[in-house]
C-alpha positions as CSV (number, residue, x, y, z in Angstrom):
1,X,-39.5,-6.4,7.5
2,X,-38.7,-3.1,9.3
3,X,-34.9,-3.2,11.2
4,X,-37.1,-1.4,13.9
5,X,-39.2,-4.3,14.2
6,X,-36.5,-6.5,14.9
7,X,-35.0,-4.2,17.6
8,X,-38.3,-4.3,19.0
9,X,-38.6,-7.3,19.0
10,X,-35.1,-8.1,20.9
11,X,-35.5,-5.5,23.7
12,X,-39.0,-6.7,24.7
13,X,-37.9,-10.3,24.3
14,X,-35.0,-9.4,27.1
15,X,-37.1,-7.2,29.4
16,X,-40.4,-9.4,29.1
17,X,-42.0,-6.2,29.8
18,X,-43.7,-3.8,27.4
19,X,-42.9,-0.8,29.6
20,X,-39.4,-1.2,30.1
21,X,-38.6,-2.4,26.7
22,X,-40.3,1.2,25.3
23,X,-37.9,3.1,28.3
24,X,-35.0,1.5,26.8
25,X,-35.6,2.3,23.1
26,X,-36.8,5.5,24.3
27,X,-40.4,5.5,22.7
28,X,-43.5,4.8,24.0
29,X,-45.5,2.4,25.2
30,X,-48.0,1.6,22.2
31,X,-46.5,2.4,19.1
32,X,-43.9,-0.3,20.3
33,X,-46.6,-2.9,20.9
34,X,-47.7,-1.4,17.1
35,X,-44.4,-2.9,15.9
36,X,-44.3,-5.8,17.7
37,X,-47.8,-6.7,16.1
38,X,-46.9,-5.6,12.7
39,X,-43.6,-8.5,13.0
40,X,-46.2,-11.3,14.0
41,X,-48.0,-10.3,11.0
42,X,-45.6,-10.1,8.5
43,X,-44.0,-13.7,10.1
44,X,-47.4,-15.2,10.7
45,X,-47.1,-16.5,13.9
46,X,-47.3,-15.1,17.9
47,X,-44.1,-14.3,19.5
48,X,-44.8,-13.4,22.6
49,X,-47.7,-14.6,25.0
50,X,-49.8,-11.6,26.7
51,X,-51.5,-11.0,29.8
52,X,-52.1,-8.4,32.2
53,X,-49.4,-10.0,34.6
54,X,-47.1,-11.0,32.4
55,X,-45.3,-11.2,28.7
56,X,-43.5,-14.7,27.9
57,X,-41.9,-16.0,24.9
58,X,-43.8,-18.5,22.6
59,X,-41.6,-21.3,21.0
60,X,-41.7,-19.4,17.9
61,X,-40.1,-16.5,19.6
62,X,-37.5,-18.4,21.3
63,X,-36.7,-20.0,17.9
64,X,-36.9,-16.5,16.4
65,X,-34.5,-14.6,19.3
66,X,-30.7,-15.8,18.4
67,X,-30.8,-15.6,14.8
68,X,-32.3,-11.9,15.1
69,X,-29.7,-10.9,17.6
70,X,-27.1,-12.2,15.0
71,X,-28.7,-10.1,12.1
72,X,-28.0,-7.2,14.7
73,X,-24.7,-7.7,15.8
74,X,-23.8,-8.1,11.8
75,X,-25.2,-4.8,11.0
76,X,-23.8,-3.0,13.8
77,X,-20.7,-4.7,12.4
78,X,-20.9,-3.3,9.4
79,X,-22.0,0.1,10.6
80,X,-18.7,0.0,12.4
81,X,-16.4,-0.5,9.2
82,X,-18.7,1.3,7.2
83,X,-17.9,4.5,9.0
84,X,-14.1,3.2,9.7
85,X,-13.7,3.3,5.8
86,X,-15.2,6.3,5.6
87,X,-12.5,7.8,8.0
88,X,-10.1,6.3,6.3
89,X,-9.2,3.6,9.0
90,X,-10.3,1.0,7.0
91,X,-9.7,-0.7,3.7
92,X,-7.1,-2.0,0.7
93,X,-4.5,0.2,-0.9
94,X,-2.5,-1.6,-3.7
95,X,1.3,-0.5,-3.9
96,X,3.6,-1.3,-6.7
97,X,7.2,-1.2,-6.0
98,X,10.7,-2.9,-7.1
99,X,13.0,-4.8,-5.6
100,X,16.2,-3.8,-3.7
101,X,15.7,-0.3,-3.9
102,X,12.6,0.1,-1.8
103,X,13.9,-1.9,0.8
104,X,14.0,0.6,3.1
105,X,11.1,2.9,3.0
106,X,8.6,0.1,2.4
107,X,9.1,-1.7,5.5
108,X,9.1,1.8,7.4
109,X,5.4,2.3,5.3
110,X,4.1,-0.9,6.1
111,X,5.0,-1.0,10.0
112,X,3.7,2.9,10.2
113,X,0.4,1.8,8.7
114,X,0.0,-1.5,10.5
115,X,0.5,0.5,13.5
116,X,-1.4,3.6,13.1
117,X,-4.3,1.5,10.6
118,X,-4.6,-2.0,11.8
119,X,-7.9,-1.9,9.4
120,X,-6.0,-1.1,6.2
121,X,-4.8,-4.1,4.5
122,X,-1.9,-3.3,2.5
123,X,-1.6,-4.9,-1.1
124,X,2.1,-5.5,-1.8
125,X,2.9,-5.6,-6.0
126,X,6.5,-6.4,-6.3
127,X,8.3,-5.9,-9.6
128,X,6.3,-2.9,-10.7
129,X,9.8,-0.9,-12.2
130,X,9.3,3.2,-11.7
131,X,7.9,3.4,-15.1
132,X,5.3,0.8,-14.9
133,X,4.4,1.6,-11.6
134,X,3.5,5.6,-12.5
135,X,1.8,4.0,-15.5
136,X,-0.6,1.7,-13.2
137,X,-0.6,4.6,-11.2
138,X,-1.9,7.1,-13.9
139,X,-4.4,4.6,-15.0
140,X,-5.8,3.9,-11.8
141,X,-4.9,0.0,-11.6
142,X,-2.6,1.0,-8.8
143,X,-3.1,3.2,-5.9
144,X,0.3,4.2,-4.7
145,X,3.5,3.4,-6.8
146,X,7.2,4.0,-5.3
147,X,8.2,5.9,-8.1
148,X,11.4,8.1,-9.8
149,X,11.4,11.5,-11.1
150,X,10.6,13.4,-13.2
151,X,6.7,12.6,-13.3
152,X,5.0,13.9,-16.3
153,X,1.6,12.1,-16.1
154,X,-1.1,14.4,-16.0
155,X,-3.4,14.0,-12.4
156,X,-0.5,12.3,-10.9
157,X,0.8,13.5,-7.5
158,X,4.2,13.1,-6.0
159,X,5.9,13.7,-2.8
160,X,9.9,12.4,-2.9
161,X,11.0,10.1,0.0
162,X,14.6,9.8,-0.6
163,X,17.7,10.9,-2.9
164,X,19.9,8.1,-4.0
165,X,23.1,8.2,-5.8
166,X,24.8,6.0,-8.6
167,X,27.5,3.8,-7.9
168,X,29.8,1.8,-9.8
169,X,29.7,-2.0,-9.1
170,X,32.3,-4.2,-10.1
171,X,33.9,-7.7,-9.4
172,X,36.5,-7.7,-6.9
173,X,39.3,-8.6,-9.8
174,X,38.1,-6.1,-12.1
175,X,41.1,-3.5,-12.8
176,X,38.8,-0.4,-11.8
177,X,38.0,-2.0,-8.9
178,X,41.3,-0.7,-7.6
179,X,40.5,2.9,-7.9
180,X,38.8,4.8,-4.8
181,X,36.7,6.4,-8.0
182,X,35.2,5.1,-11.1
183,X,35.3,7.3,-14.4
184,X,32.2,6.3,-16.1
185,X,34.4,7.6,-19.1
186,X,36.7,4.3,-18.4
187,X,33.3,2.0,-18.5
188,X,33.4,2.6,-22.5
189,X,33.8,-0.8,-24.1
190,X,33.0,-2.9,-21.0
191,X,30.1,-5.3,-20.7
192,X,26.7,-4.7,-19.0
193,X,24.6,-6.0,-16.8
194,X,21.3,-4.0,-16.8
195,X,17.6,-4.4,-16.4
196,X,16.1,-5.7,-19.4
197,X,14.9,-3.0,-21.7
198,X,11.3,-2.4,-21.9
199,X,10.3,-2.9,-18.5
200,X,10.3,0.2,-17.6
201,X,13.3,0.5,-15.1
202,X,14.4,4.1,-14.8
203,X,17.8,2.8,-13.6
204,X,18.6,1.2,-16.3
205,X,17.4,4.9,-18.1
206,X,19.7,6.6,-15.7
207,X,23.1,4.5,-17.0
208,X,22.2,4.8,-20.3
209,X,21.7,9.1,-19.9
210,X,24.9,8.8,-17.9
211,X,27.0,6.4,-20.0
212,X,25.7,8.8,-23.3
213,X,27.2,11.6,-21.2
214,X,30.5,10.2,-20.6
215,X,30.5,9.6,-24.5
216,X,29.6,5.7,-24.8
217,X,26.2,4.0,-24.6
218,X,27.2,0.9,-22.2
219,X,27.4,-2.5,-24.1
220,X,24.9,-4.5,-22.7
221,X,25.7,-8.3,-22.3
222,X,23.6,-9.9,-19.7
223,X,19.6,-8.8,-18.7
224,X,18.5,-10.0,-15.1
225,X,15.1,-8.6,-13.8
226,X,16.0,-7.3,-10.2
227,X,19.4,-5.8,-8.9
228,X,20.0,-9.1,-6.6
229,X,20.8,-10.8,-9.7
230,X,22.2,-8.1,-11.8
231,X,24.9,-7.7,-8.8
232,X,25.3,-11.7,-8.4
233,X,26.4,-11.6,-12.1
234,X,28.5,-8.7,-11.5
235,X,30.8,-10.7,-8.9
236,X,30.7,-13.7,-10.9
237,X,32.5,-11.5,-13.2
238,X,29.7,-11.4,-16.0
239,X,30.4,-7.6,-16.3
240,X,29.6,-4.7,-14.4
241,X,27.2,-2.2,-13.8
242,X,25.6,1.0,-12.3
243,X,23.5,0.9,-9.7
244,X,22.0,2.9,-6.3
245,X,23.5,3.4,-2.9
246,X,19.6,2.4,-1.9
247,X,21.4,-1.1,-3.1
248,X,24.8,-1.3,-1.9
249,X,23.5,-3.4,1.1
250,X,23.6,-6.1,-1.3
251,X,26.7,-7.6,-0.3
252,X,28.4,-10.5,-2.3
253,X,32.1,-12.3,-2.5
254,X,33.6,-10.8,-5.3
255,X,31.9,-7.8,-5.3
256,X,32.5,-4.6,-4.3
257,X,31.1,-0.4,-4.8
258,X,33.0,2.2,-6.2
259,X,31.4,5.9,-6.7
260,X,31.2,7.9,-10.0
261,X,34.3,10.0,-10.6
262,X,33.0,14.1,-10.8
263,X,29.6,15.6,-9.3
264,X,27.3,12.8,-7.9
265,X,24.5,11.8,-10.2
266,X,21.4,11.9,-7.9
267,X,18.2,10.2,-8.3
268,X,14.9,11.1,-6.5
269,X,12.4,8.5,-5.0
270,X,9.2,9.5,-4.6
271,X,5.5,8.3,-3.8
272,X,2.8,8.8,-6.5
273,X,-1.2,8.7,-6.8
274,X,-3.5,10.0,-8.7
275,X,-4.9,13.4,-7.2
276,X,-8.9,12.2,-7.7
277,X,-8.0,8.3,-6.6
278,X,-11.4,8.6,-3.9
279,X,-9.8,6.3,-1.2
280,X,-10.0,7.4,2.3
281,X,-8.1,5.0,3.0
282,X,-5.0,6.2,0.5
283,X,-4.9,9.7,2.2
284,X,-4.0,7.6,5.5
285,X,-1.5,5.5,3.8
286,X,-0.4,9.1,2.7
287,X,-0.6,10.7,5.9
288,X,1.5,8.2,7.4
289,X,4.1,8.5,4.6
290,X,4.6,11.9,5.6
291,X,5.6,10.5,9.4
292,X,7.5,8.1,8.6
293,X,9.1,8.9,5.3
294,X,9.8,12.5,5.0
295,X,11.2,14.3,2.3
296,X,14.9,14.8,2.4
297,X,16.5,18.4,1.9
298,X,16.4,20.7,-1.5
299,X,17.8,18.6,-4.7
300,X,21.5,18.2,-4.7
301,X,23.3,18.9,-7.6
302,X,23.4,16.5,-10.8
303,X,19.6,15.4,-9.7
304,X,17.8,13.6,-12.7
């Protein structure tokens, strides 16, 4: 059964007049009658009751009209986000991200997009560390992953959202706490609260690179899987740790920020997809990135 047939079938049903049902669809006269009696063939019963005055429905085709004006209405609905999708207006991107840190830019990304792509439904994956994430990302499980550099993977794109730095955070009581600065040198021999190894946390990476730097690898005591707990831990005097000003909103009794002693060690946020990930809808996720997260300036010194 023809789609034609059933549009046929509709505007003649509503005009109850061969001629003005062919004006509307813009054909003529016979070949829609032509269709009309090809539909009461293929269903195997009359629809409409003829005569030179007039054109009526038969019960049939009053039985017949509603459903076929729903099977319309759906596929003009379906036209409709067909060609949405198509423009990218319409559809699901997953994004993998972690914790504290992205508590910023993902709200500005998800507002932007709700805005700007009511259509686009938005697939939040918390805990996805910036390891893990550029893996899913490089494998194609995720579509966008808030990510750290460097990025190695090949066919992975980036474009970096923010530069954050690392801070010292300590309990209240702690002697350092004192100090305006911290020495990661002075850190040697204290404990650690980090991001379990393994998962793929680039911050925990970064303190160890750092730490190694300053001549000690940091003794880790205590594992917690996002920095809300890590830093709870810290002011309950558990032991300290290194963390990002993206996290210093995270504010506790008993704990307080100090920044590294010597040139800032800078870490860069950044955005990544794969470059053939066919998504319309991902380069409109993307596009509004670019509004509402924009790069910061050139790379300051000490970037990792």
């Amino acid at each position: 059964m023809e789609l034609r047939y059933l549009a046929a079938f509709v505007a003649v049903a509503e005009e109850l007049h061969f001629g003005r049902a062919a004006k509307r669809l813009h054909m003529a006269q016979p070949p829609l009658s032509q269709q009309i009696r090809q539909l009461e063939r293929e269903l195997g019963v009359r629809l409409f009751e003829r005569s030179t005055r007039s054109v009526r429905l038969t019960g049939a085709g009053e039985s017949f009209l509603e459903p076929v004006r729903g099977v319309l209405a759906d596929l003009e609905a379906a036209t409709r986000v067909a060609r949405a999708a198509g423009r990218g207006e319409y559809g699901r991107v997953s994004v993998g991200f972690a914790g504290a840190s992205s508590h910023t830019a993902l709200p500005l990304l998800t507002r932007g997009v709700r805005t700007a792509h009511p259509g686009i439904e938005l697939v939040m994956q918390g805990q996805n560390y910036a390891h893990h994430a550029l893996a899913r990302v490089a494998e194609g499980s995720l579509d966008l992953g808030f990510v750290r550099l460097p990025v190695d993977r090949p066919g992975v794109e980036t474009r970096v959202i923010a530069e954050e730095e690392l801070v010292c955070a300590l309990a209240s009581d702690h002697p350092l706490a004192r100090r305006e600065r911290v020495d990661v040198a002075e850190l040697a021999g204290e404990p650690f609260v980090s991001f379990p190894a393994g998962t793929g946390s680039s911050l925990r990476d970064a303190t160890f690179r750092t730490c190694e730097r300053a001549g000690h690898i940091p003794r880790v005591v205590q594992e917690a899987p996002d920095s809300y707990t890590i830093l709870a831990l810290v002011a309950m005097g558990v032991g300290v740790t290194l963390t990002l000003t993206s996290c210093t909103h995270i504010q506790q009794t008993g704990l307080v920020y100090r920044p590294l002693d010597g040139p800032p060690v800078v870490l860069r946020s950044a955005l990544a997809w794969r470059a053939d990930n066919p998504s319309p809808a991902l380069r409109s996720v993307l596009e509004v990135a670019r509004e509402v997260l924009p790069a910061p300036p050139d790379p300051a010194p000490g970037t990792v």
